[in-house]
N, C-alpha and C positions, 0 to 999 in steps of 0.2 A: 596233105591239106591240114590235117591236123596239128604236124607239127610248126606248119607258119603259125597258125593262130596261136600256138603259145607263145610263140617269139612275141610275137607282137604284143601281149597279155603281157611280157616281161620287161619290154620297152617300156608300153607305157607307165609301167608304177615306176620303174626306174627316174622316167620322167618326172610323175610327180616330186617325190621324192627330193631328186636337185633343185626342185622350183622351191619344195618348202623349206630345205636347208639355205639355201639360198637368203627368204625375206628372213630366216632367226639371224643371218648374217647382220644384216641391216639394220635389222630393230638393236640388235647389240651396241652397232655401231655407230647408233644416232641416224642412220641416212633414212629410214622409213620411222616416221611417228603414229600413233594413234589417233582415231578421230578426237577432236575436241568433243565435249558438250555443249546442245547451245546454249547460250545467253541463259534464254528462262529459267533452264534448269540449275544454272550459278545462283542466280538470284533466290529461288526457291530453298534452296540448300543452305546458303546464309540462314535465311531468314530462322530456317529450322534451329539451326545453334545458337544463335542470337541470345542472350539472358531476356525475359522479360521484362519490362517497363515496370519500374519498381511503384505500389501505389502512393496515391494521395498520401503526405503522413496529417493525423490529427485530425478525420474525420470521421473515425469510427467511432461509434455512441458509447460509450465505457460508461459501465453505472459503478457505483460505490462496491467496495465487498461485504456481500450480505454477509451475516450472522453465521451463516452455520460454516460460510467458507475460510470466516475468521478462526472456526473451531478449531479446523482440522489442522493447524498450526499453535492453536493453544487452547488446546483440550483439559486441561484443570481448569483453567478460567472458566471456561464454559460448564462445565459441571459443577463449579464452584454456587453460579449464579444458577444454574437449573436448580439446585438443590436447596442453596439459601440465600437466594437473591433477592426473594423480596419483590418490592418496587422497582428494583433495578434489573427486573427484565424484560428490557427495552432491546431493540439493535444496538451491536457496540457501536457505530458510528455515530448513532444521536451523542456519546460521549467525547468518542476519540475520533476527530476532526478529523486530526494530523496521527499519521501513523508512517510504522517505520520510517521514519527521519531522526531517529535518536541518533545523536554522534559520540560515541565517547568521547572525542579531541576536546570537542565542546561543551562535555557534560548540561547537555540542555534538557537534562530530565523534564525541571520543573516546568520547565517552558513549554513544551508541548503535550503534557499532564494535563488531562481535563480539571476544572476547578470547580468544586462541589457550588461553588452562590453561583454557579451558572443556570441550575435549576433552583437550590434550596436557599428561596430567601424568606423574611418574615416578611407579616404584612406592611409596614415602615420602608420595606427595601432593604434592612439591616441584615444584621447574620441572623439565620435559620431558629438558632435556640434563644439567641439573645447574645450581648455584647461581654456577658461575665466569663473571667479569666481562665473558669472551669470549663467553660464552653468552647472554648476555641484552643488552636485550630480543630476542624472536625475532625482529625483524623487521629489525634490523641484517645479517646474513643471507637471509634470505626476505623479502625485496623486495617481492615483489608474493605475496599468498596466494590468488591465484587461479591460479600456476606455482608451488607452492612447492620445486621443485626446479632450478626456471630461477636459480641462484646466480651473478652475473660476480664473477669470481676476487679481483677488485680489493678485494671488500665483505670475503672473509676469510683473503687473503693474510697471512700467517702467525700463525694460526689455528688451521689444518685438525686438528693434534694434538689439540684440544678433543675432537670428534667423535671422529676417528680414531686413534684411540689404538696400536689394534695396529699401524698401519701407522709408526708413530711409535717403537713402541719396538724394531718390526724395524728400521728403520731406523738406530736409536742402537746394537743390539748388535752389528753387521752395518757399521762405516764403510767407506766408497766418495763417490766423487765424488756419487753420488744423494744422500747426505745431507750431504755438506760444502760441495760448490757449484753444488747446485742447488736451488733455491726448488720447493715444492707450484706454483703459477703457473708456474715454467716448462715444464714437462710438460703441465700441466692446465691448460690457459690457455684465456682466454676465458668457459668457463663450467666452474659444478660439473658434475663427471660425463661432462666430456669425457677421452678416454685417446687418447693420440698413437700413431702405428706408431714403433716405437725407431729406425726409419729415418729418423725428421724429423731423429735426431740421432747413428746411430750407423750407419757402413755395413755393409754383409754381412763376414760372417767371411770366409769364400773369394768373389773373384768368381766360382767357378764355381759357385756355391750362390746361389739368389735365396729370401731366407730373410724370411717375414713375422713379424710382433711376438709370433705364437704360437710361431713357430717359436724365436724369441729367447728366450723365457719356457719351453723346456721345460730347457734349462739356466741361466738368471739369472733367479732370481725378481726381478721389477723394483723393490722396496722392499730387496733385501738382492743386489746382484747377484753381488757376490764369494763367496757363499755359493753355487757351484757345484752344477747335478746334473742326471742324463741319464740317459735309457737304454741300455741295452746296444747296442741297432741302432744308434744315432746318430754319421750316416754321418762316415767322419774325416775327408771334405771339410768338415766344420764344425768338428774340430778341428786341421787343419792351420792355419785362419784364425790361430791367433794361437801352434801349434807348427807351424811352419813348417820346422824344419830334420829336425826327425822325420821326418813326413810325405815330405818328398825322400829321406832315405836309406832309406825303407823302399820307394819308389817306383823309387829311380835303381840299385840293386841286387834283382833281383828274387828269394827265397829266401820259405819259407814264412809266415814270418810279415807277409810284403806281402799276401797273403790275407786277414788275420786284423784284425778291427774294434780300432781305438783302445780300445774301451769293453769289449772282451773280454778286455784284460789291467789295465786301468783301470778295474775298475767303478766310483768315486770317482774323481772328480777330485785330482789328486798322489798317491794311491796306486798302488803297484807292487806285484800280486801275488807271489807267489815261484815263482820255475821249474818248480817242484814240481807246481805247479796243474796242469801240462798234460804235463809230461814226467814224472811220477812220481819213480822215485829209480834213477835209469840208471848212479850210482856207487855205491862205497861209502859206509856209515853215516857214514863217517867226515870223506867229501869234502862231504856234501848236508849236514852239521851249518850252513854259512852258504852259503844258495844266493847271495847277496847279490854273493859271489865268480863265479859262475858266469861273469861278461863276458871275465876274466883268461883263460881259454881262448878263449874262445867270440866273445866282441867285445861289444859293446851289442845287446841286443836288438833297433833298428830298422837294426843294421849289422852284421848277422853274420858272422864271421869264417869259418866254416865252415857250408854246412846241412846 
């Protein structure tokens, strides 16, 4: 009994067997195909590979390139104008309109170059500084418009009058060696806008005074120097510097008026108060009619004869 049932265990795999060699015949052979897919699933399948539907062009909002995204492409510009820009730091677009569109072929520099009388005009409408020869174009001067105050002296050594007018005609009503033999560039040298300590060229009045270019400037204004003026305080160690012999005899003889400031009987420079000022009228009407006499008794005032 047992042994039928394996027979028959061996039959039938046999069986399968032939069946499934059999459909690989088939399928080799073309004569059995595989199910189709349906429909839907073609359709789905497309649609999956499909490229997208490309968008709209030319309705996206694009704003201008701000400033700092300009930088990151021209980074000296940028620090040029953080550092000495001045007025000119604005957005680069309020200048440059038009950007990269330069052609070499075309060399159209100048053409799409922002042009300075686009903001800088006078009041007239004219040009900025004025219509003289020295003045234009602006850029013979400013150099570079992204420093337009970075000026080397060389571009408008003797010039500056154009601009600076007042300092031009202080200078002309007012002669001294500042306006006879020395150059705008020798002072201001290197660049516009620079101002030297009057020490690069002029020593202290007294060595015993260490006197800075403010201190120089509270009696010589430095466009008109010989046009003298101080205050009352302004110790005589400043002006002994250049009356020297006063100064000693009000020193080497000690009497009241060695107490008493340069600037308290001098309020102007070469002026001389009259006696009067501080001593009243100690003779008669008839002696104080010219106090001018007063020394003929008395001595010089920084050499008093009597105190």
């Amino acid at each position: 009994m047992t042994n039928a049932r394996n027979v028959g265990l061996v039959l039938a795999v046999a069986a399968a067997a032939a069946v499934l060699l059999a459909l690989a015949a088939c399928q080799k052979s073309g004569a059995v195909r595989p199910a189709e897919p349906p429909a839907d699933q073609e359709v789905v399948e497309a649609e999956q590979s499909a490229p997208p539907e490309p968008a709209e062009p030319y309705t996206a909002d694009v704003q201008p390139l701000s400033t700092e995204e300009c930088s990151q492409c021209h980074l000296p510009v940028y620090n040029a104008i953080k550092e000495q820009g001045g007025k000119h730091k604005i957005d680069c677009v309020r200048c440059h309109t038009q950007y990269h569109v330069y052609n070499p072929r075309k060399q159209n520099f100048d053409e799409i170059m922002p042009k300075c009388d686009s903001c800088h005009t006078a009041a007239d409408g004219g040009p900025y500084h004025g219509t003289g020869e020295a003045l234009t174009p602006c850029l013979e001067c400013h150099g570079d418009p992204h420093r337009p105050l970075a000026i080397p002296m060389e571009r408008i050594d003797g010039q500056c009058g154009a601009c600076h007018a007042a300092q031009r005609q202080e200078m002309e009503a007012h002669p001294s060696m500042h306006s006879d033999a020395v150059a705008c560039g020798d002072c201001h040298m290197d660049e516009h806008g620079y101002v030297p300590e009057c020490s690069t060229c002029h020593a202290s009045h007294s060595p015993e005074v260490e006197m800075a270019s403010a201190d120089c400037m509270t009696c010589h204004p430095v466009h008109s120097p010989t046009r003298i003026d101080y205050v009352e305080t302004t110790s005589s160690l400043v002006c002994a510097g250049c009356h020297q012999e006063p100064y000693e005899q009000l020193t080497h003889k000690v009497t009241k008026h060695s107490g008493v400031g340069c600037g308290e009987c001098h309020p102007k420079h070469t002026e001389i108060d009259p006696c009067s000022k501080c001593h009243g009228q100690p003779h008669s009407s008839a002696m104080m009619q010219d106090t001018s006499k007063c020394n003929e008794c008395h001595g010089i005032a920084h050499n008093l004869a009597a105190d």
